[in-house]
Residue frames relative to the residue before (quaternion, step in Angstrom):
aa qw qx qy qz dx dy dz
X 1.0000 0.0000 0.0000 0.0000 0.00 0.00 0.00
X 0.6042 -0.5909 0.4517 0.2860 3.25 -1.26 0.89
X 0.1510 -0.8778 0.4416 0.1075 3.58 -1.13 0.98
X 0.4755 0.5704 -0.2452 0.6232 3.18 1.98 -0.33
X 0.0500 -0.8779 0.4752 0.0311 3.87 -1.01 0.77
X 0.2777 0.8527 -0.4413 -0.0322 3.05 0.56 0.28
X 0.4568 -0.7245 0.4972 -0.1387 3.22 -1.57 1.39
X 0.4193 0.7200 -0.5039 0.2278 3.88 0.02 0.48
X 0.3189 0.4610 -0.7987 0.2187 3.64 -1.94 0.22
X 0.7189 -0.3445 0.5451 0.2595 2.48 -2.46 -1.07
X 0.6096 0.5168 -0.3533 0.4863 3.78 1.40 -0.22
X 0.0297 -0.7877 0.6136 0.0463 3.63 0.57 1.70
X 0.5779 0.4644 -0.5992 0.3021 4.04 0.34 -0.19
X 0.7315 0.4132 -0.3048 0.4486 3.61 0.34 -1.51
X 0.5338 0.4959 -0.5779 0.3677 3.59 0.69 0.06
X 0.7716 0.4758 -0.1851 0.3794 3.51 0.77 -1.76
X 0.4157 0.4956 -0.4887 0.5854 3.82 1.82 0.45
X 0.7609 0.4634 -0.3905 0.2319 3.48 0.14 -0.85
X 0.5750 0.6238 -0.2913 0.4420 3.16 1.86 -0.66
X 0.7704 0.4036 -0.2451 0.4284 3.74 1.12 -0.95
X 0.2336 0.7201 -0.5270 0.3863 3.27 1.92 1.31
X 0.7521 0.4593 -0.1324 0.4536 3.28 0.87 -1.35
X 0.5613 0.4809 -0.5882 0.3283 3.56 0.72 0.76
X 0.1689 0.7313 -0.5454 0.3731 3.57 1.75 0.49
X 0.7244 0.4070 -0.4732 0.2926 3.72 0.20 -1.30
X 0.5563 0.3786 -0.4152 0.6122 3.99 0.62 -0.25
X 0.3167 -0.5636 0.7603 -0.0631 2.75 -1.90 1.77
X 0.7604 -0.1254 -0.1047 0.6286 3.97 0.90 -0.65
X 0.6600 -0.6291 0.4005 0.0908 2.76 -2.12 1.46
X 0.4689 0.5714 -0.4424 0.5078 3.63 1.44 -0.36
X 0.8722 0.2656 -0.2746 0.3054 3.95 0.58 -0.29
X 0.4125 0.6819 -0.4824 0.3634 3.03 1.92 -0.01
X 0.7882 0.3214 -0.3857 0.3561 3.50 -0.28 -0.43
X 0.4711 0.5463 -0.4245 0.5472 3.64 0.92 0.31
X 0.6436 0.5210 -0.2425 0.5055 3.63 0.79 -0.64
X 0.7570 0.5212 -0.1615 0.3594 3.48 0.58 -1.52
X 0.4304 0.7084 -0.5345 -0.1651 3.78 -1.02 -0.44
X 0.7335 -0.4889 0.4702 0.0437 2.94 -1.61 0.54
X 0.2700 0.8140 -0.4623 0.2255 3.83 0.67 0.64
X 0.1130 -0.6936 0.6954 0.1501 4.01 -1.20 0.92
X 0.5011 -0.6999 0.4432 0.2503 3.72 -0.67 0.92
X 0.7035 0.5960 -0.1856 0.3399 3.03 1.30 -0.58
X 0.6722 0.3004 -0.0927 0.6703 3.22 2.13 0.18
X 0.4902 0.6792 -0.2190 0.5004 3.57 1.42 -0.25
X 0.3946 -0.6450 0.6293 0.1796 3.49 -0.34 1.21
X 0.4630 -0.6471 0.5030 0.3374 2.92 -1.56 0.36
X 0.7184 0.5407 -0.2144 0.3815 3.66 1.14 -0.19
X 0.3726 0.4420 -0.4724 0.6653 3.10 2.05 0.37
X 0.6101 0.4929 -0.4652 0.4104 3.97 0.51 -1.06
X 0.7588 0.4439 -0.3001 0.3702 3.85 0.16 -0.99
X 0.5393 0.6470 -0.2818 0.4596 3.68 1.56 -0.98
X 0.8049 0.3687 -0.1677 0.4337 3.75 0.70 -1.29
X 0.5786 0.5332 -0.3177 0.5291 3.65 1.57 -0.18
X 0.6725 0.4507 -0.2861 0.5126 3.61 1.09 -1.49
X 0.5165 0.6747 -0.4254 0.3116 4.14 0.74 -0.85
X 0.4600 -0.5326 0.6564 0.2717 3.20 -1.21 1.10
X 0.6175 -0.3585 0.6430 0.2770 3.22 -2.40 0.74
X 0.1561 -0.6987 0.6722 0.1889 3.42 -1.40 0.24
X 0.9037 -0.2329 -0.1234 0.3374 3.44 -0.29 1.02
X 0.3045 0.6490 -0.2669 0.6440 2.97 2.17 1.11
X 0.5199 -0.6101 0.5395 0.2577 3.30 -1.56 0.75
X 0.7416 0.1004 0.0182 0.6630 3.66 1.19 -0.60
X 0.5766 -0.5041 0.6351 0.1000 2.78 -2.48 1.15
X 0.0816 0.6954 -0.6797 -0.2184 4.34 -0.87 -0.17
X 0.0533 -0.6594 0.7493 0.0314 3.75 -1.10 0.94
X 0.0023 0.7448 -0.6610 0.0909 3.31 -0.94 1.22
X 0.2686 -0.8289 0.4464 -0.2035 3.23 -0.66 2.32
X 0.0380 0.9054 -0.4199 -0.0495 3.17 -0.35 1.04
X 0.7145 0.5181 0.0234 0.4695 3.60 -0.68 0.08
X 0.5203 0.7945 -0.2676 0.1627 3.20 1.08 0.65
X 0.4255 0.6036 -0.3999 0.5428 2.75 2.53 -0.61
X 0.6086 0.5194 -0.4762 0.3647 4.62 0.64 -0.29
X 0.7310 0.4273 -0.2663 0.4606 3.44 1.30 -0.02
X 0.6560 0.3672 -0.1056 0.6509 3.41 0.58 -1.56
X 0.5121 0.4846 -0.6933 0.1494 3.94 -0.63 0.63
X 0.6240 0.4976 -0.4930 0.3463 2.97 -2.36 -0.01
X 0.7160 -0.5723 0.3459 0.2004 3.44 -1.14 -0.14
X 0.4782 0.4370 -0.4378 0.6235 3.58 1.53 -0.55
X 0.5932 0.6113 -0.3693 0.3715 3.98 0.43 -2.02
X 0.6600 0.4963 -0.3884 0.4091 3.88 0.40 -1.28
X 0.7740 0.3612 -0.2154 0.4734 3.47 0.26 -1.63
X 0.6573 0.2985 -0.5879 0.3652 4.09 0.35 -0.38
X 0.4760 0.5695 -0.4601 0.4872 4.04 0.55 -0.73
X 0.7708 0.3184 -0.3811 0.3990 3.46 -0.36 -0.66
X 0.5218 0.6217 -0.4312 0.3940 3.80 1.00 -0.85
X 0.6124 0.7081 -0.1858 0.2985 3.18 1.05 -1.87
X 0.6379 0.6440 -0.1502 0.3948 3.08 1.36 -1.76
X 0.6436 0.6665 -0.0806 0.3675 3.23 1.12 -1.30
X 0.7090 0.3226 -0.1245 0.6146 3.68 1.51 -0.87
X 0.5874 0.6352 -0.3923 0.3125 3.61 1.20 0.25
X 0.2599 -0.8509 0.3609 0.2796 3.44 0.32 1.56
X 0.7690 -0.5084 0.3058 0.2381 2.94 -1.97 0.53
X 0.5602 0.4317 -0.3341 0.6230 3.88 1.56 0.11
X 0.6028 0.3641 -0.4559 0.5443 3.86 0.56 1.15
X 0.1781 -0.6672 0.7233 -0.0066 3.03 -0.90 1.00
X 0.0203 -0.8242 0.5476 -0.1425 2.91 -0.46 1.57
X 0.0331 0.8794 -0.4713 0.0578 3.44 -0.13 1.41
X 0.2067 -0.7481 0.6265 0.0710 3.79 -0.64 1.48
X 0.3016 -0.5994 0.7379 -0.0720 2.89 -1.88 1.39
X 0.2823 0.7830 -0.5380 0.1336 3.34 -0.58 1.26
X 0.2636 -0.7341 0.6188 0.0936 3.77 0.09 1.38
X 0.4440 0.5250 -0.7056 0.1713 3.51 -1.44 0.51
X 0.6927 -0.4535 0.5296 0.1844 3.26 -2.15 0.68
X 0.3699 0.7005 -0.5691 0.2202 3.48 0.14 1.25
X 0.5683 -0.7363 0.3498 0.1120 3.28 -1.47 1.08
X 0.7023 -0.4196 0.3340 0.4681 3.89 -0.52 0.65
X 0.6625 0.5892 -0.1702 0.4301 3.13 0.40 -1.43
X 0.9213 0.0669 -0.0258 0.3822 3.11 -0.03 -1.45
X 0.0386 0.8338 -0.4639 0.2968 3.23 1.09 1.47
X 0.7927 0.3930 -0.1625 0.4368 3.45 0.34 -1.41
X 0.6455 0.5209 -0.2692 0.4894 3.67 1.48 -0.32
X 0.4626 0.6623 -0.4756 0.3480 3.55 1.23 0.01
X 0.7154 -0.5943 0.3065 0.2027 3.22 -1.30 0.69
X 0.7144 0.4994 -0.1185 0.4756 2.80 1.17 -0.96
X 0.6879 0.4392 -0.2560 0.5180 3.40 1.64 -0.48
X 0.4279 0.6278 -0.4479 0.4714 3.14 1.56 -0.10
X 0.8754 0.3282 -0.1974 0.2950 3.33 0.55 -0.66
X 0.5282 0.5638 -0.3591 0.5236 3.16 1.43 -0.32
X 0.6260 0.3653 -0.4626 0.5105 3.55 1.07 0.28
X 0.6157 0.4280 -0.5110 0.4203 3.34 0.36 -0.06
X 0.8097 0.4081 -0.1473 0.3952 3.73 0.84 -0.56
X 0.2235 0.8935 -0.3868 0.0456 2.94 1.70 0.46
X 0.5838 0.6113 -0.4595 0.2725 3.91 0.62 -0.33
X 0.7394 0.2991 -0.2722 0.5383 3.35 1.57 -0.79
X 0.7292 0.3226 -0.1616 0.5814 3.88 1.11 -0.48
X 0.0426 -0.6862 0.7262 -0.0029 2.45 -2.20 0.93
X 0.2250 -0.8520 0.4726 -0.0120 3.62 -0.87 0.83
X 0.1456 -0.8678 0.4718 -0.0567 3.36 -0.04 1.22
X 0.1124 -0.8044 0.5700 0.1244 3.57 -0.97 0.48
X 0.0674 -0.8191 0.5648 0.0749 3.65 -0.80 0.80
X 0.1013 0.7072 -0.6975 0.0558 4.10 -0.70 0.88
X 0.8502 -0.3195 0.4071 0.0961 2.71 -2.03 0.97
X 0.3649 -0.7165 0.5653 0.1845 3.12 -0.06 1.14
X 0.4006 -0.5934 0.6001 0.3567 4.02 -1.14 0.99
X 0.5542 -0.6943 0.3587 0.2866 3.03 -1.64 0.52
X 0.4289 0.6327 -0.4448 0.4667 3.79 1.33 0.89
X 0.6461 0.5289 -0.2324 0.4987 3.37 1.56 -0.72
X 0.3596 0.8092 -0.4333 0.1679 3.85 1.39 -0.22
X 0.6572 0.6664 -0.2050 0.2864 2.62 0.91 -2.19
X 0.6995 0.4583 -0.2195 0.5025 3.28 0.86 -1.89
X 0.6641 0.5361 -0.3760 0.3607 3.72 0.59 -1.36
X 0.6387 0.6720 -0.1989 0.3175 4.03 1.45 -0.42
X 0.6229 0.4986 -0.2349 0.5551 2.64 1.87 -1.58
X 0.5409 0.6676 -0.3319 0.3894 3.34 1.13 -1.35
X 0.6910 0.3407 -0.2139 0.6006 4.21 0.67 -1.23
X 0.5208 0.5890 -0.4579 0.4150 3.26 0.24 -0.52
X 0.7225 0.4246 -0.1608 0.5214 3.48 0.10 -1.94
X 0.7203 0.3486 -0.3736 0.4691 4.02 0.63 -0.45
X 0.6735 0.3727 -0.4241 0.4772 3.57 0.74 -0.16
X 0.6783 -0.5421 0.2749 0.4128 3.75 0.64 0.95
X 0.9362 0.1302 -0.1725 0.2772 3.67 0.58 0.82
X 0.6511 -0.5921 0.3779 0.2875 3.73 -0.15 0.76
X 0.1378 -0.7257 0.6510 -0.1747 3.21 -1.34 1.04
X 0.3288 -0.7158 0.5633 0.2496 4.02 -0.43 1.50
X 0.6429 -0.5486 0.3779 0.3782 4.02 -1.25 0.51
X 0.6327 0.4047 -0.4846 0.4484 3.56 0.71 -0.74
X 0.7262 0.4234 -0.4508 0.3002 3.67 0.43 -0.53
X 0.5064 0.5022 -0.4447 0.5419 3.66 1.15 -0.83
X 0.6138 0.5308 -0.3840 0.4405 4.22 0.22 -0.85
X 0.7239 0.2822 -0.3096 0.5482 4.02 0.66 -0.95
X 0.6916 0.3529 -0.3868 0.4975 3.75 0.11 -0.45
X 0.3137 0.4969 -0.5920 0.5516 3.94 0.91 0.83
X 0.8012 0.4389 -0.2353 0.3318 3.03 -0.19 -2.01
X 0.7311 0.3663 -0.3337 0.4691 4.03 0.78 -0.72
X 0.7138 0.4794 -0.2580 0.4405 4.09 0.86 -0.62
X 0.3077 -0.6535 0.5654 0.3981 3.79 1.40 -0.32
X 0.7455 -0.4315 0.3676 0.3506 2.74 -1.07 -1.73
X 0.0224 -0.8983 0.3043 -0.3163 2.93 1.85 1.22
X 0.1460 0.7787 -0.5873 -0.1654 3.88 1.13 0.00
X 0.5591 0.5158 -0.4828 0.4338 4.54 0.58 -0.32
X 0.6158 0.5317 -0.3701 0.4484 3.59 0.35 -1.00
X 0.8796 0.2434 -0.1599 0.3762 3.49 0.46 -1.63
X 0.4377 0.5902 -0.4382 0.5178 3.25 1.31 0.80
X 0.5907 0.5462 -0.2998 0.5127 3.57 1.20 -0.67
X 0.7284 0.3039 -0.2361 0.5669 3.65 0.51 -0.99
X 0.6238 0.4310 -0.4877 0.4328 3.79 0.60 0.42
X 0.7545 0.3093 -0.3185 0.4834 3.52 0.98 0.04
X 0.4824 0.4191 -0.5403 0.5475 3.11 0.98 1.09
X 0.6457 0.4751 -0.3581 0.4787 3.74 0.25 -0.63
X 0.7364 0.3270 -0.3480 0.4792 3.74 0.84 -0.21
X 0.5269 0.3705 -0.5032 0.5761 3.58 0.99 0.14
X 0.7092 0.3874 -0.4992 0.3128 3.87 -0.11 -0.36
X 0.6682 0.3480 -0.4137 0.5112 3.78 1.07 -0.28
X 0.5768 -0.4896 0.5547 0.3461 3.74 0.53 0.29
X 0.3938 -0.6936 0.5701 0.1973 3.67 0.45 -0.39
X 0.3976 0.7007 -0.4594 0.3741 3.04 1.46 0.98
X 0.8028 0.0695 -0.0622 0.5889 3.58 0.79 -0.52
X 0.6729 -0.4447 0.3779 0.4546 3.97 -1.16 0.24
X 0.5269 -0.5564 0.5634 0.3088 3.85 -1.32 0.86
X 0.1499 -0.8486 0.5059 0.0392 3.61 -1.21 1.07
X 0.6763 -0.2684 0.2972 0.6182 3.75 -0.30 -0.66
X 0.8019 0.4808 -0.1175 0.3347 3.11 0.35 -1.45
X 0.4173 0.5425 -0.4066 0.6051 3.29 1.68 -0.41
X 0.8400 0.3903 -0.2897 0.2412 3.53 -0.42 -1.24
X 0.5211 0.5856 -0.2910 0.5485 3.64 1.76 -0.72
X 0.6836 0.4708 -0.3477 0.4359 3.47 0.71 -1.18
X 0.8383 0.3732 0.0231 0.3968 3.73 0.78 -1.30
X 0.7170 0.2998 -0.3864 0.4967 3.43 0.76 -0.54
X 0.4659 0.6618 -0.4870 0.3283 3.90 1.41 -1.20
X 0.8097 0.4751 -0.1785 0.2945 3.25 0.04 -1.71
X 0.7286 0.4632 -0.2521 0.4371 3.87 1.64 -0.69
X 0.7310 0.4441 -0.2079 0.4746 3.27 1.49 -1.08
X 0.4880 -0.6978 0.2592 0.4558 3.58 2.08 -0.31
X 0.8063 -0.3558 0.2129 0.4218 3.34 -0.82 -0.55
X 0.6528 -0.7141 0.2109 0.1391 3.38 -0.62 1.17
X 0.4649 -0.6104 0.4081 0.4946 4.01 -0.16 0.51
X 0.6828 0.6188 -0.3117 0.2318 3.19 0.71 -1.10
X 0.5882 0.6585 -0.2769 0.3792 2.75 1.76 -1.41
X 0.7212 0.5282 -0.1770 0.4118 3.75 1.12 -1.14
X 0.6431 0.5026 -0.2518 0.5200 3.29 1.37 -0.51
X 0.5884 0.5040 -0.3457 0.5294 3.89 1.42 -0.61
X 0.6945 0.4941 -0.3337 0.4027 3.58 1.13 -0.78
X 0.6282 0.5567 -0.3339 0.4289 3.58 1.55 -0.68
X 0.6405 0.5334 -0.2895 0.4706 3.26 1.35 -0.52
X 0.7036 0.3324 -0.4217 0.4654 3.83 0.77 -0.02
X 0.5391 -0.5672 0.5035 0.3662 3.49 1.64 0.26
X 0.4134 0.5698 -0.5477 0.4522 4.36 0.91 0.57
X 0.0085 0.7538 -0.6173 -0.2251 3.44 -0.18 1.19
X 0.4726 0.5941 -0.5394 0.3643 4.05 0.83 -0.68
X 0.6295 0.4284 -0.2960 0.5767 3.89 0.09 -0.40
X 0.7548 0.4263 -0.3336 0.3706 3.34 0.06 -1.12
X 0.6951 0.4843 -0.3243 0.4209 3.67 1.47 -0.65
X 0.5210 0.5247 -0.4586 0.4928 3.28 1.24 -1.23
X 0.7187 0.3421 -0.4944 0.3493 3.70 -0.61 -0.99
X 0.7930 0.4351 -0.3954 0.1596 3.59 0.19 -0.85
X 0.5296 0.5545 -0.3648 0.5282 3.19 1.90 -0.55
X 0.6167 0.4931 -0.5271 0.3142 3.69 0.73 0.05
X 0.8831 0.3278 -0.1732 0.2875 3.23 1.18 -1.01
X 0.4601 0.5322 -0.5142 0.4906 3.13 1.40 1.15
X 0.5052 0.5084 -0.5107 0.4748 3.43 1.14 0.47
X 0.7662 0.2862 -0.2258 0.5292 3.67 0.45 -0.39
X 0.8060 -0.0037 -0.1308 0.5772 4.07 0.75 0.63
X 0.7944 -0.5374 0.2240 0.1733 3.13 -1.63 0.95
X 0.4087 -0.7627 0.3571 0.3519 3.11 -0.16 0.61
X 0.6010 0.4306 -0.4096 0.5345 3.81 0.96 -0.13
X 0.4997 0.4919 -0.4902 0.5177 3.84 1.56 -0.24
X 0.6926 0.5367 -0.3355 0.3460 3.40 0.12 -0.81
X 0.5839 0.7068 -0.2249 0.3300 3.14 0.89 -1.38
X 0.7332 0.4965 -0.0857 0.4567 2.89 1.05 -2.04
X 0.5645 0.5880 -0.2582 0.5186 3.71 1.38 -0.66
X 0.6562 0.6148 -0.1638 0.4058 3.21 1.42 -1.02
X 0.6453 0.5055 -0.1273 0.5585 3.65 1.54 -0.96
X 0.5816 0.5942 -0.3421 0.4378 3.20 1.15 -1.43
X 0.7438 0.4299 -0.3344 0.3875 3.53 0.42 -1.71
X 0.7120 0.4620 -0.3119 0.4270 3.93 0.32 -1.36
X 0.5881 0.5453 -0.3867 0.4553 3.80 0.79 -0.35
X 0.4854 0.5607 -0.3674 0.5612 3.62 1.56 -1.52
X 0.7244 0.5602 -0.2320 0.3278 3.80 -0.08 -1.45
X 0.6006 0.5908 -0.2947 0.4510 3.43 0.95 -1.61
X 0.7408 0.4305 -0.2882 0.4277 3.72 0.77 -1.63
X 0.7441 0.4224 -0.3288 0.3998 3.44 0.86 -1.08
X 0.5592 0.5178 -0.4711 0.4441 3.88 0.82 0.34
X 0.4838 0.6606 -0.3966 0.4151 3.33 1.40 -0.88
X 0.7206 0.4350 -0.1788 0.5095 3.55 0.44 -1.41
X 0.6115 0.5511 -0.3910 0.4116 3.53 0.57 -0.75
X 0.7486 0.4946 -0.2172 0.3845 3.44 0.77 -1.26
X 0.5375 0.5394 -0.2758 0.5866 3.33 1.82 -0.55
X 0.4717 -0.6380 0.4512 0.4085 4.00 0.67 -0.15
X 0.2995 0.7321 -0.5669 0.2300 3.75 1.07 0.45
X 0.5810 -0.5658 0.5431 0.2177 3.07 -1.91 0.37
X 0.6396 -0.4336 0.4403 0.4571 3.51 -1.50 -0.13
X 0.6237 0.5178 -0.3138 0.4944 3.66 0.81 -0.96
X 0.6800 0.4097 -0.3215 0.5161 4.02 0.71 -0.81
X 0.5690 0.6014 -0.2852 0.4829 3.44 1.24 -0.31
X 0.6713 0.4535 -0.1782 0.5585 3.42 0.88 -0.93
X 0.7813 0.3861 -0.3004 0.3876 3.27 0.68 -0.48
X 0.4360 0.6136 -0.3954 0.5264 3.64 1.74 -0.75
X 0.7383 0.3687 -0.3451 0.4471 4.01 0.06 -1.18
X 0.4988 -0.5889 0.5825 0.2551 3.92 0.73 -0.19
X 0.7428 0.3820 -0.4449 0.3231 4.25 1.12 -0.15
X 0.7798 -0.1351 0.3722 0.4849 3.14 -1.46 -1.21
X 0.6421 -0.5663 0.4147 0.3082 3.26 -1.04 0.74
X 0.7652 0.3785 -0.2908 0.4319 3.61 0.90 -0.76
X 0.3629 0.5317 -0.4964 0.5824 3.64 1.47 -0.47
X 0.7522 0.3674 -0.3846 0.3889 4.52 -0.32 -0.90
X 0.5571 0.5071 -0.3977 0.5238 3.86 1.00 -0.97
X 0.5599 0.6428 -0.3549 0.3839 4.11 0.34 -0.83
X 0.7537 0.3041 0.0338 0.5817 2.97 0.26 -2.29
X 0.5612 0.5893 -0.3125 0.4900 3.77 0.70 0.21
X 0.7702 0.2626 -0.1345 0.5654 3.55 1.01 -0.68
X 0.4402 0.6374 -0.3594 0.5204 3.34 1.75 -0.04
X 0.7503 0.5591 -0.2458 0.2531 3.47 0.51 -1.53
X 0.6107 0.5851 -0.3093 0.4347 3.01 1.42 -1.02
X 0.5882 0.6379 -0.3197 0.3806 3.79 0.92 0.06
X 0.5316 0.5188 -0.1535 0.6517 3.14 1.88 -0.53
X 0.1669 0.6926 -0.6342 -0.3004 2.87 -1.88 -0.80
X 0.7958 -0.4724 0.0579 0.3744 3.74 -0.85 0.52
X 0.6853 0.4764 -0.4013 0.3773 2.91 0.99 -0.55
X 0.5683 0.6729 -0.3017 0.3651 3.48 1.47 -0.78
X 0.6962 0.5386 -0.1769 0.4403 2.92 1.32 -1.32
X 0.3851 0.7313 -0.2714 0.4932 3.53 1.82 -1.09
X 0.7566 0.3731 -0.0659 0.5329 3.76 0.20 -1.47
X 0.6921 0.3184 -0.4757 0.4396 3.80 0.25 -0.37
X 0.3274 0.6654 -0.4973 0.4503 3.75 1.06 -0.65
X 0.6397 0.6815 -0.2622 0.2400 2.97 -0.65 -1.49
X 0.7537 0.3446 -0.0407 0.5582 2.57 0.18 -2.61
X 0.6730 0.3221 -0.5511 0.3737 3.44 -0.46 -0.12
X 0.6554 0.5433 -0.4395 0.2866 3.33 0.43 -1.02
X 0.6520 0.4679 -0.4185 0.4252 3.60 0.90 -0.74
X 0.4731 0.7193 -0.3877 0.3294 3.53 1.20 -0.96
X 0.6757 0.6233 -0.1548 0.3619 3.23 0.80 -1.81
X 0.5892 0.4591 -0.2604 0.6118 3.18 1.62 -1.11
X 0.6700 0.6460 -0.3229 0.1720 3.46 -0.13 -0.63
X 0.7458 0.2501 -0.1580 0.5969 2.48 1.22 -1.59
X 0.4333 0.6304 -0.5331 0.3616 4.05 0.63 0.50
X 0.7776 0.1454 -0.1477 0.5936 3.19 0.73 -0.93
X 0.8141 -0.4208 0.2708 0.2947 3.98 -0.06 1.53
X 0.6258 0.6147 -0.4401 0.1921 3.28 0.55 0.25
X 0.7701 -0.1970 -0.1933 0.5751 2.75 1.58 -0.55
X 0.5115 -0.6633 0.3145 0.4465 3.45 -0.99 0.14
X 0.3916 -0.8508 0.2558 0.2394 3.49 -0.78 1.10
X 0.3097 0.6488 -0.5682 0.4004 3.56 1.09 1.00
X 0.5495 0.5111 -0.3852 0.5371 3.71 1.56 -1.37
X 0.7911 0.3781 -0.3255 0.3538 3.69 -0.39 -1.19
X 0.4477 0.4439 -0.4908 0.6013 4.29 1.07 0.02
X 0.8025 0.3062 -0.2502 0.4468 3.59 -0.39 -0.65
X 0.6253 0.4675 -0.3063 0.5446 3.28 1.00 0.34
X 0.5540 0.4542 -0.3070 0.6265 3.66 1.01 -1.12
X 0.6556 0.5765 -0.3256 0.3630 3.74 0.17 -0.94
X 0.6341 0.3975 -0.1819 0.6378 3.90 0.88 -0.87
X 0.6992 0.4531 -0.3955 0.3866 3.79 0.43 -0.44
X 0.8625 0.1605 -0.1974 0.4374 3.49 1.10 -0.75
X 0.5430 0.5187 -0.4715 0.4623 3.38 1.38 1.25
X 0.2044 0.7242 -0.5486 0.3645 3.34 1.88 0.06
C-alpha cells in the first residue's frame, strides 16, 4: 500500500475529510498525538521536515505527518525534482499525507507534477485530485453528503440548498448538519426544512437581491446587499452575483428564441428548480439589459483585482446604477 498521499484542487473540505480518514490508523488516542504532526512547508525547516518523517512510531506500528502547502515552497523545476528526491527517503512506517489546495483545471490534471510522479512510483505513492463540484452537480453532491452524514434529503431541498451554497461544498456541509439536527434525523430534509433553517442561518437569499434589482427597489435592493456582505465575502458574494445574471442571461436567450422551461433547464446545465427560479426572474429583464449588466460586472471583477476599486464600493455602486 501506498504511503505517500498526495492531495490537491479547489475542494479543500472533501480534501480535509479525506485526511480525517487516516486518523483510523490509531486504534488508541493516548498515542495518536505522539505519532501525528502537523507541518506547513512554507515555514518548516527542512530538518524539522526530515526529523518528523525519519522519527520512529512511539508505541505504534506507524508515524502520520500531514503536509501542507508545498506547491508555496517547492515550485518551478529545480523545487519539483529536490521535493520529489525528498519523497524518495521517506520510510515506509510514515504515512505521509500532503494537502495542497490550488485552482487547477480538469484538463490539466493528469499533467501535474506531482501526478506525474506518483505514477511512476506507484508502490509507494498515490495522488489524488479534488474540484468543486459544477454547480448542476450540487444537488447530487448534497444528497450524496447528506446520506454520509447519516441521513437523507428530498431533491427539491438538496436542489434549493444548491441554489443558496453555490458551490461552496464547506458551507453546504455546514447547513446539512444543521438541517439534520433540526429534523432529529427522524425523517428525510424537505423544502420547508431548508427555508425554515438554512434562510434564517445563512441570511437573506441571492435571489432575494436579484428579484429586488429586477423591480428596480433600490432601498431593498441595498438593505439586502448590506446584509449579505455582512455575513460573506465580498468576492464570495460577488461570485454568487455573476453566477445568477449569467444563469438569467442564458434563460432570456432561450426565452427570446420561444424555448421552454425544460430547454431552459437544460441550456443552464442545472436542476430544474435552479431554471423555474432564474426563469421567472428573467422575465424582469430583457437581453439587452441583461447583456450590459454582464459585462458590467465583468469589468467590475477587473477592477477591483487590480486596485481600482474596492468591491464592496463598486456592489453598492452597481446596485444604484441599475435601480436608478
Amino acid at each position: 500500500m501506498p504511503h505517500i498521499h498526495y492531495f490537491f484542487g479547489n475542494d479543500e473540505y472533501t480534501i480535509r475529510q479525506q485526511v480525517k480518514q487516516f486518523n483510523k490508523l490509531f486504534t488508541d488516542p493516548t498515542t495518536a498525538d505522539l505519532n501525528t504532526s502537523h507541518l506547513d512547508a512554507r515555514g518548516v525547516s527542512e530538518t524539522d521536515l526530515s526529523n518528523a518523517v525519519g522519527a520512529m512510531p512511539f508505541l505504534a506500528a506507524q508515524r502520520l505527518v500531514i503536509l501542507e502547502h508545498i506547491s508555496k515552497r517547492y515550485n518551478g523545476q529545480e523545487g519539483h525534482k529536490k521535493f520529489t528526491a525528498f519523497l524518495e527517503t521517506v520510510p515506509p512506517f510514515t504515512q505521509l499525507v500532503i494537502i495542497d489546495p490550488e485552482d487547477i483545471k480538469e484538463k490539466d490534471i493528469q499533467n501535474h507534477w506531482m501526478m506525474k510522479w506518483a505514477a511512476k512510483h506507484a508502490e509507494i505513492a498515490e495522488a489524488r485530485a479534488f474540484l468543486l463540484p459544477k454547480q448542476r452537480e450540487m444537488p447530487t453532491w448534497i444528497i450524496a453528503e447528506t446520506k454520509r452524514q447519516g441521513g437523507s434529503i428530498e431533491p427539491g431541498a438538496a436542489a434549493r440548498l444548491a441554489e443558496m451554497t453555490g458551490e461552496n461544498t464547506r458551507q453546504a456541509a455546514q447547513e446539512i448538519t444543521k438541517l439534520l439536527t433540526y429534523v432529529n434525523y427522524a425523517h428525510p430534509i424537505g423544502l420547508e426544512d431548508v427555508e425554515a433553517v438554512s434562510l434564517v442561518t445563512a441570511g437573506v437569499d441571492i435571489f432575494d437581491l436579484v428579484d429586488a434589482l429586477g423591480t428596480r427597489d433600490g432601498r431593498k435592493a441595498q438593505r439586502l446587499l448590506h446584509r449579505l456582505l455582512e455575513e460573506k465575502d465580498a468576492f464570495e458574494l460577488f461570485g454568487m452575483v455573476i453566477r445568477q445574471f449569467r444563469l438569467l442571461t442564458i434563460t432570456c436567450e432561450v426565452m427570446d428564441e420561444s424555448g421552454t422551461l425544460e430547454e431552459a433547464a437544460a441550456a443552464l446545465g442545472t436542476h430544474p428548480f435552479v431554471a423555474e427560479k432564474a426563469w421567472q426572474q428573467a422575465r424582469k429583464f430583457n437581453a439587452e439589459t441583461l447583456h450590459t449588466i454582464y459585462h458590467r460586472l465583468l469589468a467590475m471583477d477587473e477592477a477591483a483585482k487590480t486596485g481600482v476599486m474596492p468591491l464592496d464600493l463598486a456592489l453598492d455602486t452597481f446596485v444604484v446604477e441599475i435601480t436608478r
